[in-house]
C-alpha positions in Angstrom: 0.0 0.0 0.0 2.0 3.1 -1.1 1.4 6.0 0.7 0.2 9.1 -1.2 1.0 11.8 1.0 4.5 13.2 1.0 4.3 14.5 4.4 4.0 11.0 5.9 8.0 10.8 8.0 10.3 9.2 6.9 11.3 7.1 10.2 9.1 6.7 13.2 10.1 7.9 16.4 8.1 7.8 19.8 4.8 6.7 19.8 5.5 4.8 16.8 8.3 3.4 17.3 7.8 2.4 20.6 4.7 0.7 19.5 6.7 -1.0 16.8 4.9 0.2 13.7 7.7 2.0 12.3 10.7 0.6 10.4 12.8 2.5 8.0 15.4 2.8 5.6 17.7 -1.2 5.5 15.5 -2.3 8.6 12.4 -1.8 6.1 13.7 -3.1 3.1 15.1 -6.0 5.4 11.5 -6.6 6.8 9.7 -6.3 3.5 12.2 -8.5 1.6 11.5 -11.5 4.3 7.9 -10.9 4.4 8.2 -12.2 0.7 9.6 -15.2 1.5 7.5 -16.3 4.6 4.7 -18.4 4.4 0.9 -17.0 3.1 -0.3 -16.2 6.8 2.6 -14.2 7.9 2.7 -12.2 4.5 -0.8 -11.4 5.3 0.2 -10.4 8.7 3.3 -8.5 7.3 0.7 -6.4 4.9 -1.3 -5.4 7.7 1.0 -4.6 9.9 2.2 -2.3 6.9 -1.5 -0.6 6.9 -1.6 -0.1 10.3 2.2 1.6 10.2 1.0 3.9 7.4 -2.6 5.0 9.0 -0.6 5.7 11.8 2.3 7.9 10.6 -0.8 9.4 8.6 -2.7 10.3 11.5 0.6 12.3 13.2 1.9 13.5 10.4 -1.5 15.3 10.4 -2.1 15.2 13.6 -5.6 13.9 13.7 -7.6 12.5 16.7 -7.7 9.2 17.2 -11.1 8.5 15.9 -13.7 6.2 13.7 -13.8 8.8 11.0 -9.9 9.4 11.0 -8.6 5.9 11.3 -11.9 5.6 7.7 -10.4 8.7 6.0 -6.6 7.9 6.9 -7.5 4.3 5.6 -9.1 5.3 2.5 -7.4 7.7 1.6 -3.9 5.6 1.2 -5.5 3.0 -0.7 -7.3 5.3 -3.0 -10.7 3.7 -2.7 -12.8 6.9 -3.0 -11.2 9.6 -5.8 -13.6 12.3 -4.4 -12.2 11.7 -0.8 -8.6 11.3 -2.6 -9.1 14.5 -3.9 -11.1 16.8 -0.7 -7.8 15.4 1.3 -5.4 16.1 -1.0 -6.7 19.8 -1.3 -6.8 20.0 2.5 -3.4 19.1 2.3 -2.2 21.7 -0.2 -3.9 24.5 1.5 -2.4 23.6 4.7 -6.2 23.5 6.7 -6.3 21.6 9.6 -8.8 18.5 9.3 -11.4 19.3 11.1 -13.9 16.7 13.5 -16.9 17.4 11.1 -14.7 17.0 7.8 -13.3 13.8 8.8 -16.9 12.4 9.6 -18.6 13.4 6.6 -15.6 12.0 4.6 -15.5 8.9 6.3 -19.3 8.7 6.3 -19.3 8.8 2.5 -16.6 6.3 1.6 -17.1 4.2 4.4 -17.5 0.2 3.1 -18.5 -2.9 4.9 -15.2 -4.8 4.4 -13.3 -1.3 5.5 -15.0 -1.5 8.9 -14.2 -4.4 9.3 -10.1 -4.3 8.1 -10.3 -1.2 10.2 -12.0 -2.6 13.8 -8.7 -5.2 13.4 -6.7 -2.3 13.2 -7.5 -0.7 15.8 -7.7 -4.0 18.0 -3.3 -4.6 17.0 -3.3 -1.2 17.7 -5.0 -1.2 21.2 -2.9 -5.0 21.6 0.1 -2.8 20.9 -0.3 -0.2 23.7 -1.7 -2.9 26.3 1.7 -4.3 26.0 3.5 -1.1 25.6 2.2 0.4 29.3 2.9 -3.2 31.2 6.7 -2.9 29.7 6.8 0.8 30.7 5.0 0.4 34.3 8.1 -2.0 35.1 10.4 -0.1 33.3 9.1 3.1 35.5 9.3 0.9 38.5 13.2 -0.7 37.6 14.6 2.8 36.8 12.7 4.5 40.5 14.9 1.8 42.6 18.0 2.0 40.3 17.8 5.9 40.9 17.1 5.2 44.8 19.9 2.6 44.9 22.4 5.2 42.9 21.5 8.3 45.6 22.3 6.1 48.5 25.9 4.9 47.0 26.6 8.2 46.2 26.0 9.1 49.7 28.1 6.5 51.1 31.0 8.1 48.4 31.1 11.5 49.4 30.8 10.6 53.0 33.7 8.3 52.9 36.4 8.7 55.0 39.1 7.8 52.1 38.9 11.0 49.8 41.7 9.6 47.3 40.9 10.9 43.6 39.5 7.5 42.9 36.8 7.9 45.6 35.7 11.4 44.0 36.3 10.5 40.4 33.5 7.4 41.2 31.5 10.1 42.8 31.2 12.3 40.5 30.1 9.8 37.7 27.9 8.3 40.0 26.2 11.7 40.1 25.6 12.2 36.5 23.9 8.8 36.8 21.7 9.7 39.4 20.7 12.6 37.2 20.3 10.7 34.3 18.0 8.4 36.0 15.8 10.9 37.2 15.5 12.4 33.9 14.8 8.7 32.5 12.3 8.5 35.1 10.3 11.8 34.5 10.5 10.5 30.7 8.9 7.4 31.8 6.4 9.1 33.5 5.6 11.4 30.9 5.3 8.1 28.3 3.0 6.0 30.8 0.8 9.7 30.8 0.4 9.8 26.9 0.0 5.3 26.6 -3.2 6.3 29.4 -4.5 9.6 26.7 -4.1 7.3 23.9 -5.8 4.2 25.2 -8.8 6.6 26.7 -9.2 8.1 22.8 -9.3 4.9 21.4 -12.0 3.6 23.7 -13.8 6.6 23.1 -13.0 5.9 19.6 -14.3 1.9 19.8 -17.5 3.3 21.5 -18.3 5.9 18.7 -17.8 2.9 15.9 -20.9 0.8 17.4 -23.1 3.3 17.6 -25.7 4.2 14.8 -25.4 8.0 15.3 -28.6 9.3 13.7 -30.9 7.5 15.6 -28.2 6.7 18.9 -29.1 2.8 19.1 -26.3 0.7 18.5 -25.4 -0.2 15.4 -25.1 -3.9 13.7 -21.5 -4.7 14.3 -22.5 -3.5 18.0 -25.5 -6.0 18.1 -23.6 -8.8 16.2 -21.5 -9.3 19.3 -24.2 -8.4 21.6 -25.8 -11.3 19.5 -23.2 -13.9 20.2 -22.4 -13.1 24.3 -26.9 -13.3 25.0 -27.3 -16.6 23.0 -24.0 -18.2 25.1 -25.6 -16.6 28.2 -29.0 -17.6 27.5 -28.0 -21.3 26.5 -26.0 -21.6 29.8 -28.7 -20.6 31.9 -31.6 -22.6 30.3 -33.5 -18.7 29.5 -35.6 -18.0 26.4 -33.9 -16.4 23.6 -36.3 -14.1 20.5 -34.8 -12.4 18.0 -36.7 -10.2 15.4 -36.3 -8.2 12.8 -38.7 -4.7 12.1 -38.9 -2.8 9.1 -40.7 0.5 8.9 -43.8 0.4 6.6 -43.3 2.5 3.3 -40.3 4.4 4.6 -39.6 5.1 0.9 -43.0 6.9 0.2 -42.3 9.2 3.4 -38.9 10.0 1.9 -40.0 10.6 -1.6 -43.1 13.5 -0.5 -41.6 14.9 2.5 -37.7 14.4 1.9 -34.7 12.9 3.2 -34.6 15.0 6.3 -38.1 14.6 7.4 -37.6 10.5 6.6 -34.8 10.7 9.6 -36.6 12.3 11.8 -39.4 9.6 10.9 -36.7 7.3 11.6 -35.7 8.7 15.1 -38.7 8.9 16.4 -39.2 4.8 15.4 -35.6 4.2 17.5 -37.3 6.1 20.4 -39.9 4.0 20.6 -37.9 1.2 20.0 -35.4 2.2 22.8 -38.5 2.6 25.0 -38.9 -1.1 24.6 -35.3 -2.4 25.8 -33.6 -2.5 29.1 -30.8 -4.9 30.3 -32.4 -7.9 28.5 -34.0 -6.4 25.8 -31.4 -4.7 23.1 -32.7 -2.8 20.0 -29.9 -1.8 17.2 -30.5 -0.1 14.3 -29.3 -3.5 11.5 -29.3 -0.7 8.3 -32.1 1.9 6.7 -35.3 1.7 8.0 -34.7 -1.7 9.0 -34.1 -2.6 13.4 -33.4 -5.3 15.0 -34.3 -7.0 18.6 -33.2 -9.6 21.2 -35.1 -10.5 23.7 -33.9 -12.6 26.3 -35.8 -14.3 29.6 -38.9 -13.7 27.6 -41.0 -16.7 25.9 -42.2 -16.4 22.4 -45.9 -15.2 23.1 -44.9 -12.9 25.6 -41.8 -11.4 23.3 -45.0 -11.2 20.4 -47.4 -9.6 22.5 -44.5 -7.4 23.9 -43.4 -6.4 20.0 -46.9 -6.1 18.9 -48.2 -4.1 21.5 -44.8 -1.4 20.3 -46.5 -2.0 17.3 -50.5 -1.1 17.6 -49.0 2.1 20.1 -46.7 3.5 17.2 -49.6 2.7 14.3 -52.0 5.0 16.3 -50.0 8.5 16.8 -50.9 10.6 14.2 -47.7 12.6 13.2 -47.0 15.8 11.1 -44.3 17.2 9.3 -43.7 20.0 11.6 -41.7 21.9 8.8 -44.4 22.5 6.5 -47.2 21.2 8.8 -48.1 18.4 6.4 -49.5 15.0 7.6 -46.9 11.5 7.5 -50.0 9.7 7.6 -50.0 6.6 9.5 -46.2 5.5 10.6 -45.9 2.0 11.3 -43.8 -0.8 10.7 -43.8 -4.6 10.2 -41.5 -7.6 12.2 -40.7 -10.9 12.0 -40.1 -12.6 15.5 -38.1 -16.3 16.1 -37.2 -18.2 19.0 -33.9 -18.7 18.8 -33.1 -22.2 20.5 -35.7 -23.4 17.9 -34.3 -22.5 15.1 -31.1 -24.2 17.0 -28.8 -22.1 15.8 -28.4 -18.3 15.7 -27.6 -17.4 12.2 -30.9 -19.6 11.2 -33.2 -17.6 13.9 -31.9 -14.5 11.8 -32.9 -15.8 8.6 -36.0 -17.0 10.4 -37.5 -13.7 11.4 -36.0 -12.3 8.2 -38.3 -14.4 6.7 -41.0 -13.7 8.6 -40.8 -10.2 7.9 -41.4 -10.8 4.4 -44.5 -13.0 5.2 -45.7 -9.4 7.4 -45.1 -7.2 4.5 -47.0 -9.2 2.3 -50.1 -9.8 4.7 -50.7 -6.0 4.0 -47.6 -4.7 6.6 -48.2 -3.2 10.2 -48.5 -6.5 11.5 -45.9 -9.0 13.6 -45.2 -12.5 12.5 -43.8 -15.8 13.9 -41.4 -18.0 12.4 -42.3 -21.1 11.7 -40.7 -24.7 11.2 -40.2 -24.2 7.9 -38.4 -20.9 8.3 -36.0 -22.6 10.7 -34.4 -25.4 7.8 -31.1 -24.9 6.9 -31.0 -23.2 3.4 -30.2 -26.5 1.5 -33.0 -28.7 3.7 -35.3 -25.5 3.2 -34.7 -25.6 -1.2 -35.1 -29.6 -1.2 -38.4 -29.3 0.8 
């Protein structure tokens, strides 16, 4: 991945170096030319580790926050997978205009790619690896270097108070002291380093959080509830609990968008997260899966009581009459359709999704603003499912 900005530094000092993401000049050429030769798996780790180096030099060379939409853009932007973000950065560049938070988010939320995200949320995971490791080495290194610097101060006390005062004595004294100093300037560096390894790691949690969350509407987003996913069904199965999952899609979203407009259809869709988000608590999570569609697990709760649960959401939202406060206009009725599946039917959690996926579509074609059930059928694998 060659690197288009020019500004990017040549060799890596500090942070980067420390972390280990910098090589240059023979140690670079050395590492690259062995990456060549090394079996597929560490080639591939070898060309990540490259990415990472390069998003990272980009990010101080411009000295960006550690964020979402700057780890995106940096990413992007080196691998030229957007020419119109190529181009906003490299005028940016040129005119020597700091990157600003609200530039960086609406470049990254225009070039932004499913198989990005996810090249980028490993990133970020080496990364945060990287200065896991890094404070542990400089915690002990903080703690060897205080009782060297203690152990140095007391010999030198013992030197000068010595009763033979030969030139040897004092020669050894006087080096001793430029240790000690030295040592208390290592220290204070130290210090300083375990300071910036606590910033960073606080700006890339902050960072972490901001990725999983849907930030129109404030649910979580899908890569959010995809883990969320995985930790409730190992939970639920361990303690023998009821496990529904369902899918909800609001009813002509497109229609609403088309007459009223894009920003009246998000605050349309806000108002549906609200009420959704009304509906969860500690064992009921709501994310927003994409567009109009959302998406719900409900553990501890049955089937017919997670049904009546969704549907009663359902009835409360269909019978609000809403307007277009803007121009004063009616949406009409707002409502959406679901699909609901007990998870430890279906058996397996991939299939419950596909379940109440399918169910959905059974909802939208009963005349929508309605909730369905999976049934037996919708919980076949694929290939049993086509044979049938």
């Amino acid at each position: 991945m060659a690197a288009r900005d020019q500004n990017l530094p040549r060799s890596s000092r500090g942070w980067l170096g420390w972390l280990g993401l910098g090589l240059s000049g023979e140690a670079r050429e050395e590492a690259n030319g062995a990456a060549q030769q090394a079996p597929a798996p560490e080639r591939r780790n070898h060309a990540q580790a490259r990415q990472l180096d390069e998003v990272a030099q980009f990010i101080v060379a411009h000295q960006l926050e550690v964020s979402a939409a700057s780890l995106s853009v940096a990413y992007n932007y080196l691998n030229a997978t957007d020419s119109r973000l190529v181009r906003a950065v490299e005028r940016r560049i040129h005119s020597r205009e700091p990157f600003t938070r609200e530039l960086l988010e609406d470049l990254a939320g225009d070039s932004s790619r499913g198989e990005d995200i996810a090249t980028l949320n490993q990133l970020v995971e080496r990364l945060e690896t990287s200065i896991d490791e890094l404070a542990t080495t400089s915690r002990d290194a903080h703690s060897a270097t205080s009782r060297y610097h203690s152990a140095l101060k007391e010999h030198v006390s013992e030197l000068e108070h010595a009763n033979k005062t030969g030139g040897v004595i004092a020669e050894l004294a006087a080096i001793a002291r430029v240790m000690v100093r030295r040592t208390r300037d290592l220290e204070r560096q130290m210090l300083r380093s375990e300071a910036q390894t606590r910033a960073l790691r606080r700006r890339l949690s902050e960072a972490r959080r901001a990725s999983e969350v849907d930030h129109l509407t404030g649910l979580p987003n899908r890569r959010s509830f995809d883990a969320t996913y995985r930790e409730q069904f190992q939970q639920a199965r361990a303690e023998a609990e009821p496990l529904c999952v369902a899918f909800c899609d609001i009813d002509n979203f497109k229609a609403i968008n088309d007459v009223h407009g894009h920003e009246a259809g998000d605050r349309v869709l806000k108002l549906v997260a609200d009420s959704f988000a009304s509906f969860s608590h500690d064992r009921c999570h709501v994310a927003r899966h994409g567009g109009e569609e959302f998406v719900m697990l409900m553990r501890g709760m049955a089937l017919d009581d997670a049904f009546a649960g969704l549907d009663a959401l359902r009835r409360q939202l269909a019978e609000r009459r809403l307007v277009n406060r803007l121009t004063e206009e009616p949406f009409g009725q707002v409502s959406f359709s679901a699909g609901i599946a007990d998870v430890f039917a279906c058996g397996d959690p991939s299939i419950a999704l596909r379940a109440a996926d399918a169910a959905l579509f059974r909802a939208k074609r009963k005349g929508r603003n309605c909730v369905e059930i999976a049934q037996a059928e919708d919980c076949l694998p694929p290939l049993a499912s086509s044979a049938a």
